[in-house]
C-alpha positions as CSV (number, residue, x, y, z in Angstrom):
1,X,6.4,-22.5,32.4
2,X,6.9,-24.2,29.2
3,X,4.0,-21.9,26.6
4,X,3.3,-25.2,25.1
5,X,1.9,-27.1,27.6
6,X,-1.5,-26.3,26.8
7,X,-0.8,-26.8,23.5
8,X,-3.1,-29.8,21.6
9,X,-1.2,-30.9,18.3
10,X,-3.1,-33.4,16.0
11,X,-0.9,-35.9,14.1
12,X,-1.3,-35.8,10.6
13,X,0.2,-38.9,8.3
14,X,2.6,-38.4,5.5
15,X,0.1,-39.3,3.1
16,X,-2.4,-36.7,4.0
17,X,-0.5,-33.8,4.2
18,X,0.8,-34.9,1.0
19,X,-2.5,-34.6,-0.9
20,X,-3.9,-31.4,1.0
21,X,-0.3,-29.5,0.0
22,X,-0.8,-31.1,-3.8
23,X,-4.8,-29.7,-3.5
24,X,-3.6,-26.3,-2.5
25,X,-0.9,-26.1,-5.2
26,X,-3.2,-27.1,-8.1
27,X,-5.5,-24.9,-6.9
28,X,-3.1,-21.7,-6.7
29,X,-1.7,-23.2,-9.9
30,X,-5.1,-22.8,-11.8
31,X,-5.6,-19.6,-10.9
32,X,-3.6,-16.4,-12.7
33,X,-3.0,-13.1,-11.3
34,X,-2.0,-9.8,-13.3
35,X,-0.5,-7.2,-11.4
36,X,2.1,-3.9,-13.1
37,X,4.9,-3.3,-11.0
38,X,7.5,-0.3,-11.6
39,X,11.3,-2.1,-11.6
40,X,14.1,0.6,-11.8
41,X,16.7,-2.3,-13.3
42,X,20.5,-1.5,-15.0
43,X,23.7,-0.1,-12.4
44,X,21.8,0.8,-9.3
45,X,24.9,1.9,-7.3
46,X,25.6,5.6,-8.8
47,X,21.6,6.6,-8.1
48,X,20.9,4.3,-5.5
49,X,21.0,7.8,-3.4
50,X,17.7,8.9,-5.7
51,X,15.8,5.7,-4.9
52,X,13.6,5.6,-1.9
53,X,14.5,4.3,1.3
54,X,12.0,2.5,2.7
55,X,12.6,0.5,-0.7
56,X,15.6,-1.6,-0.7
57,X,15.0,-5.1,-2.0
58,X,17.0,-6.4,-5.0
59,X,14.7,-8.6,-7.0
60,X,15.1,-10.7,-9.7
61,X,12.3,-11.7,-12.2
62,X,12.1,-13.7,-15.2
63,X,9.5,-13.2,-17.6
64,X,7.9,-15.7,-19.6
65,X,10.3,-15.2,-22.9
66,X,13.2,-15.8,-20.4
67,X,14.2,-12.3,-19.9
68,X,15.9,-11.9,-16.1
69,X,15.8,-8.9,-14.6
70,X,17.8,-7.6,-11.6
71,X,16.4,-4.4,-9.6
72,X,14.4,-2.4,-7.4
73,X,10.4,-2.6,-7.1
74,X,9.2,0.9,-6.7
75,X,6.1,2.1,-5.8
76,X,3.3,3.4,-8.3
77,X,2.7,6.8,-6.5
78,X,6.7,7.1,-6.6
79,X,7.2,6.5,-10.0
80,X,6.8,9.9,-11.4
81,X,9.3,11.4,-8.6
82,X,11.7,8.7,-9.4
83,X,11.3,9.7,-13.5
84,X,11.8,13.1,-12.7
85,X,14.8,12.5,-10.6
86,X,16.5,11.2,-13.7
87,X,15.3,13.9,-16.2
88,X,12.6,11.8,-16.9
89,X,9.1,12.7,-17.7
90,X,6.3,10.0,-17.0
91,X,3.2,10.1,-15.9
92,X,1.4,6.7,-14.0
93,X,-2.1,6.9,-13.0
94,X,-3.0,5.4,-9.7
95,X,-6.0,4.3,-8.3
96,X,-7.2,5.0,-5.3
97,X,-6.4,2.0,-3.4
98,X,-3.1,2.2,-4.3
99,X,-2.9,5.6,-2.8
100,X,-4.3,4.9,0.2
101,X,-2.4,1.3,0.6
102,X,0.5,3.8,0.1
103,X,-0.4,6.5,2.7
104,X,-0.9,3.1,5.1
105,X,2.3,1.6,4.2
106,X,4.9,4.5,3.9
107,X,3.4,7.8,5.9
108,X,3.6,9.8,2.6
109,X,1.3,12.2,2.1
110,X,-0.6,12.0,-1.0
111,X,-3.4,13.6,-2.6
112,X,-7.1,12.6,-3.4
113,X,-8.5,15.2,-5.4
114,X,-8.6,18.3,-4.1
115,X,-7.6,16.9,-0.8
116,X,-4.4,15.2,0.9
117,X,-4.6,12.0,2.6
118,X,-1.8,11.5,5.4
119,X,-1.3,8.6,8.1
120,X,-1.7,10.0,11.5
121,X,-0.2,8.6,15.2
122,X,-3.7,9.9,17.4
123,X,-3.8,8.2,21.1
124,X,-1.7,5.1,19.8
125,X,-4.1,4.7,16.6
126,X,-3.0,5.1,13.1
127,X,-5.6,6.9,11.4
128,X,-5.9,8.4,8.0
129,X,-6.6,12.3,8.1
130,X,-7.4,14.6,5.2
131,X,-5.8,17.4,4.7
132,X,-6.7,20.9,3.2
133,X,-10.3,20.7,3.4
134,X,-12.2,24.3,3.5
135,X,-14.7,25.1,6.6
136,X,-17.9,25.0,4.7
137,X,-17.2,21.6,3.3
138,X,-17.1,20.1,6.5
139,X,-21.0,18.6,6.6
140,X,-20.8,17.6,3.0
141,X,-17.7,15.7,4.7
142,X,-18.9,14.3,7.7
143,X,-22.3,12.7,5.5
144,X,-19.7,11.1,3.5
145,X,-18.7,9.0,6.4
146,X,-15.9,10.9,7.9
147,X,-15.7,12.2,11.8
148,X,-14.0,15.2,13.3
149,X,-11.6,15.4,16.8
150,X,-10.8,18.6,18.2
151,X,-6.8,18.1,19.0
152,X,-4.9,20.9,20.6
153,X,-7.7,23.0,19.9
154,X,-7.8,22.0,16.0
155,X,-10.8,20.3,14.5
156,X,-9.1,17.4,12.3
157,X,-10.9,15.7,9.6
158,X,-10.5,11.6,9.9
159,X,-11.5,9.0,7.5
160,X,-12.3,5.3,9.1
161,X,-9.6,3.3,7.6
162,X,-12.3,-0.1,7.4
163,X,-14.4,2.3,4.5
164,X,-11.5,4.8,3.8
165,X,-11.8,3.5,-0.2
166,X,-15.7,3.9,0.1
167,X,-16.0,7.0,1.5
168,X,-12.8,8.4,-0.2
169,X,-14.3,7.3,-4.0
170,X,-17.4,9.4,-3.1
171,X,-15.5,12.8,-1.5
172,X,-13.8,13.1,-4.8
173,X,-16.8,12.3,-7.3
């Protein structure tokens, strides 16, 4: 059965897609965006055993006085691992987006305050659990916006991952 049978294309001319492409570009073109990124950049080979795994693209950047760069984009919340790696003392602070975008993205476990945040496999879900949390915090918790399952005969502590920044900004005020 051919899957595009059903299919209903609309022609567009040359001439239209030409100016609805130049729109979009001018429009992308007018607007700037600021964003730090961590590059580990110089011979890669000898440490490439310190650098993280799930991390292997080579870029290269050019910045605006012409500078080109060659080397690996790391992470925020692994920059201070990768510093101390090499002897190196640093310290990058992270907001708490990034750490959570990072706990979604990698399965590291990182911590919120008092807490840890890890990604969780729960009946074919990825959810986002806190860790460490003490007994008698568990209402103050739960009014915060997160729920509880009872796993194996656990109780584990989840935050919704649609309001985990919400709910996760106002645990650790």
């Amino acid at each position: 059965q051919d899957l595009f049978a059903e299919t209903h294309w609309t022609d567009v001319d040359r001439a239209s897609f030409d100016e609805a492409w130049q729109a979009e570009c001018d429009a992308m073109a007018a607007q700037t965006r600021t964003q730090i990124i961590y590059l580990v950049t110089g011979l890669l080979l000898p440490v490439w055993g310190k650098l993280p795994d799930d991390h292997v693209q080579v870029w290269r950047l050019t910045s605006d006085d012409g500078q080109s760069l060659l080397g690996r984009l790391i992470p925020a919340p692994l920059v201070e691992r990768i510093a101390s790696a090499f002897g190196i003392a640093a310290h990058v602070e992270i907001d708490l987006g990034a750490r959570v975008e990072h706990v979604r993205t990698s399965g590291e476990i990182m911590p919120i305050g008092a807490l840890r945040l890890k990604r969780a496999l729960v009946a074919g879900d990825q959810r986002l659990e806190l860790l460490d949390w003490k007994p008698e915090a568990l209402p103050h918790l739960k009014a915060a916006g997160c729920f509880t399952e009872i796993i194996q005969h656990r109780t584990r502590l989840f935050v919704p991952p649609s309001r985990a920044l919400e709910i996760l900004a106002r645990i650790t005020d």
